[in-house]
Short mmCIF file of the C-alpha atoms (twelve columns), coordinates in Angstrom:
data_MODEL
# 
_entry.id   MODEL 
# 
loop_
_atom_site.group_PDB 
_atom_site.id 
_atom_site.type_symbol 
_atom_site.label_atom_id 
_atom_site.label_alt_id 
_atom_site.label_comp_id 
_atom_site.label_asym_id 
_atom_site.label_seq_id 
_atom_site.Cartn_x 
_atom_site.Cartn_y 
_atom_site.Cartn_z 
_atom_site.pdbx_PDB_model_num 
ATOM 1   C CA . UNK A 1   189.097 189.944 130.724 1 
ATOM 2   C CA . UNK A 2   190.938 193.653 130.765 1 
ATOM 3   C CA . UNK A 3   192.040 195.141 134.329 1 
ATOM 4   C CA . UNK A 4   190.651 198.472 135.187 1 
ATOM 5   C CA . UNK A 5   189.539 201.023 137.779 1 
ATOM 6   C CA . UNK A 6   186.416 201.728 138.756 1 
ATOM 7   C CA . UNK A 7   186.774 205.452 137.921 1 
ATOM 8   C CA . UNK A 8   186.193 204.937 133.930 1 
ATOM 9   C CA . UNK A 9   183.132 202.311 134.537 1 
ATOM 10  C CA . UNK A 10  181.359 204.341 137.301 1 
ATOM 11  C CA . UNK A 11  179.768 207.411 138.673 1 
ATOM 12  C CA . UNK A 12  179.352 207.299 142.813 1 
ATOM 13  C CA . UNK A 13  177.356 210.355 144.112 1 
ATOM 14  C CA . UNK A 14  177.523 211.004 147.559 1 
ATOM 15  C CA . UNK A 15  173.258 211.798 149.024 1 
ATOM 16  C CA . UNK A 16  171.692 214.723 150.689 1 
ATOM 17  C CA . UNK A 17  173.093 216.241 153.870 1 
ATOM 18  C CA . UNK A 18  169.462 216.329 155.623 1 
ATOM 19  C CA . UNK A 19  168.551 218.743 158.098 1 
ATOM 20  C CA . UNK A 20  167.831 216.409 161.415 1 
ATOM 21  C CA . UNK A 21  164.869 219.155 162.119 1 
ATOM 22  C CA . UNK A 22  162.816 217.551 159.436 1 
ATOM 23  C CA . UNK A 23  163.034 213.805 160.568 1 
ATOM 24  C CA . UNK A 24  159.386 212.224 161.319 1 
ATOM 25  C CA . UNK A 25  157.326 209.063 162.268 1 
ATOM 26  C CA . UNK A 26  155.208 209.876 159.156 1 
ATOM 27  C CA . UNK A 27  155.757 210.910 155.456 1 
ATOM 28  C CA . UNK A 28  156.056 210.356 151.823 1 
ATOM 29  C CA . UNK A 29  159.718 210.155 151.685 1 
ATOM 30  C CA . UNK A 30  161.854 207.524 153.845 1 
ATOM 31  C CA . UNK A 31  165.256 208.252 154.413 1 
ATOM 32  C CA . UNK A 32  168.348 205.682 153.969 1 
ATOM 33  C CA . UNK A 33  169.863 204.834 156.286 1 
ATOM 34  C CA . UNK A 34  172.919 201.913 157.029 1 
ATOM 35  C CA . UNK A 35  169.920 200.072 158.804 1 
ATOM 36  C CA . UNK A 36  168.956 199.496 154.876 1 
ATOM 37  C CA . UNK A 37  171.771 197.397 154.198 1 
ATOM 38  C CA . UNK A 38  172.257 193.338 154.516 1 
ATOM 39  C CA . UNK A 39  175.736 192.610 155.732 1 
ATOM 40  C CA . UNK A 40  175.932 190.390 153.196 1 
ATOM 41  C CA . UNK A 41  174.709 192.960 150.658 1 
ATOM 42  C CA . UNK A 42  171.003 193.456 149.392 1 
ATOM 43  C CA . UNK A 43  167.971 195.649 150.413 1 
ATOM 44  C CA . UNK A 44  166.304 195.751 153.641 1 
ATOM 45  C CA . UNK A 45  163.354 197.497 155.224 1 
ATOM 46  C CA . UNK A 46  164.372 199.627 158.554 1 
ATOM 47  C CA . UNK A 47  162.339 199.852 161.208 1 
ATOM 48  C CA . UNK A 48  164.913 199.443 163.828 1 
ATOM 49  C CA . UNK A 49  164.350 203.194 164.343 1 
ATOM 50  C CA . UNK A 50  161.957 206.521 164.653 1 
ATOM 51  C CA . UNK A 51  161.932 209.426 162.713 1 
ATOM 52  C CA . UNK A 52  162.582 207.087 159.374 1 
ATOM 53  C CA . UNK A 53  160.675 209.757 157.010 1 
ATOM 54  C CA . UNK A 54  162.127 213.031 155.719 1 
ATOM 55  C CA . UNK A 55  159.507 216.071 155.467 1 
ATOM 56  C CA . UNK A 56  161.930 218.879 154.153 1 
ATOM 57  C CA . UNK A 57  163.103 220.081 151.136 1 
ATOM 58  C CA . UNK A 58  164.889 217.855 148.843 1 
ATOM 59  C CA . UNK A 59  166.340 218.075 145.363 1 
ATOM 60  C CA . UNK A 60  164.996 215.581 143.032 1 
ATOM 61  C CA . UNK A 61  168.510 213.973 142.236 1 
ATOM 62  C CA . UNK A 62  168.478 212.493 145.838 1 
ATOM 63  C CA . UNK A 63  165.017 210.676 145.682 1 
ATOM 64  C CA . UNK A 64  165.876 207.189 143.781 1 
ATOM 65  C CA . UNK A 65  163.978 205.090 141.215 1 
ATOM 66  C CA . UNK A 66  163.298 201.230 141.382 1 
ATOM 67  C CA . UNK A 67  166.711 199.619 141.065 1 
ATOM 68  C CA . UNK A 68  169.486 202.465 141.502 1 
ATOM 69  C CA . UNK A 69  172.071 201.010 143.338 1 
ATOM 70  C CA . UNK A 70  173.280 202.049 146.450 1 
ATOM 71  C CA . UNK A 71  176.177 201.862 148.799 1 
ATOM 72  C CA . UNK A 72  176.854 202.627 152.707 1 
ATOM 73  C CA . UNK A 73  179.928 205.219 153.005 1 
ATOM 74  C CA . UNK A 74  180.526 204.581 156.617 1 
ATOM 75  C CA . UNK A 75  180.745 201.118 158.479 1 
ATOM 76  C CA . UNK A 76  178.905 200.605 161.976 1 
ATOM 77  C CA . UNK A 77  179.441 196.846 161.584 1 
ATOM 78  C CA . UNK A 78  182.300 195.604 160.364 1 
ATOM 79  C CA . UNK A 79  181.603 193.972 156.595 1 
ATOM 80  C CA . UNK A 80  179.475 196.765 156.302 1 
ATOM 81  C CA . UNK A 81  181.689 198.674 153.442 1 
ATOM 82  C CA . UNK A 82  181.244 197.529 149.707 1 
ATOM 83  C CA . UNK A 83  177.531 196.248 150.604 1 
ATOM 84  C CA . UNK A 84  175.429 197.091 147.904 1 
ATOM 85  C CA . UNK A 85  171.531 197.119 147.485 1 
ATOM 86  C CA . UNK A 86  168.647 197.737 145.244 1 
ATOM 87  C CA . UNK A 87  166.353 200.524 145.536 1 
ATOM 88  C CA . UNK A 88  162.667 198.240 145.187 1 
ATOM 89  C CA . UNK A 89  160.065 201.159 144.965 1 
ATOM 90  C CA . UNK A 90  161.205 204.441 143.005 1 
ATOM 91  C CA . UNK A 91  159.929 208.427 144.381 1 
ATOM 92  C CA . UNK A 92  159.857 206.602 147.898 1 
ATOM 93  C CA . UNK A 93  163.706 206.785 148.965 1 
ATOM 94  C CA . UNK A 94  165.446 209.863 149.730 1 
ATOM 95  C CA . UNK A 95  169.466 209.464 149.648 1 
ATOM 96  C CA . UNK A 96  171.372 210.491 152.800 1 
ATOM 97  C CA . UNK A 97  174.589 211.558 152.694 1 
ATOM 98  C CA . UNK A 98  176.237 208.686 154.194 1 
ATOM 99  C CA . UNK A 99  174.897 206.342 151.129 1 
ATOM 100 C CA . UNK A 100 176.610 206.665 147.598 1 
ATOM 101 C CA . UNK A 101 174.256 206.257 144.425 1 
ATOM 102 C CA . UNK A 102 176.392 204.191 142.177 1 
ATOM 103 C CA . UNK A 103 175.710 204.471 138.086 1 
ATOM 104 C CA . UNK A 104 177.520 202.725 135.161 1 
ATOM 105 C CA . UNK A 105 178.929 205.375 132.819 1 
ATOM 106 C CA . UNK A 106 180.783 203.190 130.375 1 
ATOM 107 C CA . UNK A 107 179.258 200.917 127.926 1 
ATOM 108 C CA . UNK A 108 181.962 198.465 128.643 1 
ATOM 109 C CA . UNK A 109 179.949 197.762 132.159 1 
ATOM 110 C CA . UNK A 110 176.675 196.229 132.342 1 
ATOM 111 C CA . UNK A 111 174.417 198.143 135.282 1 
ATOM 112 C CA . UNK A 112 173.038 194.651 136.426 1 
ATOM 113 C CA . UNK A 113 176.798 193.418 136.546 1 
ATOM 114 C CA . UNK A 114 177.938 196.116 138.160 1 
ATOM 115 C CA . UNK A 115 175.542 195.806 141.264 1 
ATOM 116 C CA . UNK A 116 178.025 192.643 141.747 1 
ATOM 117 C CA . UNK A 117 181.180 193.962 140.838 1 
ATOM 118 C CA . UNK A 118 180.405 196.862 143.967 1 
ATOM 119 C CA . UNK A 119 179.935 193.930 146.183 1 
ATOM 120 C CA . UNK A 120 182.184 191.347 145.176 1 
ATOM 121 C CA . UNK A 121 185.087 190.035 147.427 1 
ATOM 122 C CA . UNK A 122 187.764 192.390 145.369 1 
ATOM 123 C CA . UNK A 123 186.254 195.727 145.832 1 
ATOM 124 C CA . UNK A 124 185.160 195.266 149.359 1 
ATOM 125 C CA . UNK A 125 188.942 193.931 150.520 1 
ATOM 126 C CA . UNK A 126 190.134 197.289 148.474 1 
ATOM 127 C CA . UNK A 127 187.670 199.564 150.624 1 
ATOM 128 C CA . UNK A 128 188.182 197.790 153.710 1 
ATOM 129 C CA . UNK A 129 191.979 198.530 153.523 1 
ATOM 130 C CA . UNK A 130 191.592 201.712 152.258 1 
ATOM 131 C CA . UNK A 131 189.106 202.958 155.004 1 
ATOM 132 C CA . UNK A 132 189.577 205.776 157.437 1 
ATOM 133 C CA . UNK A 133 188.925 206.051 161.336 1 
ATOM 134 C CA . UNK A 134 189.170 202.921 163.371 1 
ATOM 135 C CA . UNK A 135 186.111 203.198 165.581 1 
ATOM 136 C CA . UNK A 136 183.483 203.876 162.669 1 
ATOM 137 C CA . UNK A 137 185.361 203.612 159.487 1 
ATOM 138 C CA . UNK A 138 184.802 205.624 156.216 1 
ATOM 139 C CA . UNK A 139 184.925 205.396 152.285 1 
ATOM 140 C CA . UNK A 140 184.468 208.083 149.914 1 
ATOM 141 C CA . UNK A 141 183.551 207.831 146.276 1 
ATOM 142 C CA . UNK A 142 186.974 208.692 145.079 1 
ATOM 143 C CA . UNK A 143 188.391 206.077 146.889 1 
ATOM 144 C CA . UNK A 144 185.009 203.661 145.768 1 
ATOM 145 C CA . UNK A 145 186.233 204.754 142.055 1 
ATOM 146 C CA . UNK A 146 190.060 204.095 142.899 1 
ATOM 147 C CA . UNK A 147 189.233 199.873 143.165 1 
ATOM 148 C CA . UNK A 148 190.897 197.708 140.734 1 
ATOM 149 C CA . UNK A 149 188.539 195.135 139.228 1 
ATOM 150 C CA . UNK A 150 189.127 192.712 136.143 1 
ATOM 151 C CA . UNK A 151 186.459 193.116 134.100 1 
ATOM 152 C CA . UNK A 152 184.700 190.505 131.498 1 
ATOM 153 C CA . UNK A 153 183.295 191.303 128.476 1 
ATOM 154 C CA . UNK A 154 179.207 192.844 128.282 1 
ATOM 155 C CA . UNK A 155 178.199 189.490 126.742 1 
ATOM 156 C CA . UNK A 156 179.780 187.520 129.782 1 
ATOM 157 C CA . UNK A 157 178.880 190.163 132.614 1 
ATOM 158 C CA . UNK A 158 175.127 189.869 131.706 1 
ATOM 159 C CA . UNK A 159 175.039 186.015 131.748 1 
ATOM 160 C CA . UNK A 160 176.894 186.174 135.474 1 
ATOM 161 C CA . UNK A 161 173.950 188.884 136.219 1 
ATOM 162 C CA . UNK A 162 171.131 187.106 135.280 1 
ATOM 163 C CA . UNK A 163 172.725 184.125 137.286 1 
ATOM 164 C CA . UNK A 164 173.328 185.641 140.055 1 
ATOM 165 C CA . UNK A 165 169.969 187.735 140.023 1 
ATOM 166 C CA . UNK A 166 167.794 184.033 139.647 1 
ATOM 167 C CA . UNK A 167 169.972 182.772 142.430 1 
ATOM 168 C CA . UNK A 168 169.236 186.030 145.083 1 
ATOM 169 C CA . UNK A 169 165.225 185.283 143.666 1 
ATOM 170 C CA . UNK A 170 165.530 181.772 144.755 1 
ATOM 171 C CA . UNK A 171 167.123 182.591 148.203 1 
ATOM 172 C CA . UNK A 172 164.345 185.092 148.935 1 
ATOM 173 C CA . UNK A 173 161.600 183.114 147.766 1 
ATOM 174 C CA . UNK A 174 163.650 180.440 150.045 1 
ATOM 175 C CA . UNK A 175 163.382 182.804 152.965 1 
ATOM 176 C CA . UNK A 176 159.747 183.435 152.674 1 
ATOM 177 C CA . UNK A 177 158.537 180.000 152.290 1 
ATOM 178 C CA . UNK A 178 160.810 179.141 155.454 1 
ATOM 179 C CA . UNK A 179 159.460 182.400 157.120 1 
ATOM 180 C CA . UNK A 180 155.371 181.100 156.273 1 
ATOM 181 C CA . UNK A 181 155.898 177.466 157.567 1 
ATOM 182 C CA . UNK A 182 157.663 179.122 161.272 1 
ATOM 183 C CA . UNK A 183 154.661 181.238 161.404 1 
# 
């Protein structure tokens, strides 16, 4: 296992500033928002809001494919920084500027591992302490890329991935079995 920052394993890109003018009920495109983060990290549906679609222009390198990973930039509720989540559909999610797109760029870090490594215990502590503001607080990707994370070999990072990844299966599947017997 080799120490390392994040800066020569990933690339974070900060979304689309979107015009508020072109929010709407309806539309092709939804935009991301924190409400799309679990606290606890993973992907979530939100409807805790109107005007979730985006009807303006948009540059192609903001709408996401099925499993880009993603990452809030700003904290509403505490825990909130170092989440990390899944894109499930692709050409239906348009990034907002307050979410980071997060992409391995090194062969020495596997892109299913590194969903993991975003949201382990290590990074988020890093972010947390590193964050700006004390009302809302704030990342950046420079300071995403700054982390210090001890990294295993591909071999190794792919067997913890695949782990973990049957384990978050089981939990959901868990979650709509329980969900099917309340109703």
């Amino acid at each position: 296992m080799k120490k390392c920052q994040l800066k020569s394993l990933i690339e974070v890109k900060r979304g689309a500033s979107l015009a508020g003018e072109y929010y709407s009920n309806e539309g092709s495109l939804v935009r991301l928002t924190l409400g799309n983060f679990k606290e606890e990290g993973g992907f979530k549906s939100n409807t805790s809001k109107e005007n979730l679609y985006y009807t303006g222009p948009v540059k192609d390198e903001y709408i996401l494919k099925k499993g880009d990973i993603i990452t809030p930039l700003t904290e509403q509720v505490i825990g909130l920084l170092g989440a990390t989540a899944r894109i499930p559909e692709s050409d239906k999610y348009v990034q907002s500027g307050d979410i980071a797109l997060i992409k391995s760029i090194s062969d020495e870090l596997y892109e299913g591992y590194c969903y993991y490594l975003i949201s382990s215990d290590v990074v988020r502590r890093q972010l947390s302490a590193a964050a700006q503001q004390t009302k809302i607080r704030h990342t950046s990707p420079d300071k995403i890329k700054s982390c210090q994370v001890f990294l295993p070999d591909v071999s190794t990072q792919k067997k913890i991935s695949n782990l973990l990844d049957a384990i978050d299966k089981k939990i959901s599947l868990n979650i709509t079995i329980n969900d099917n017997l309340a109703a």
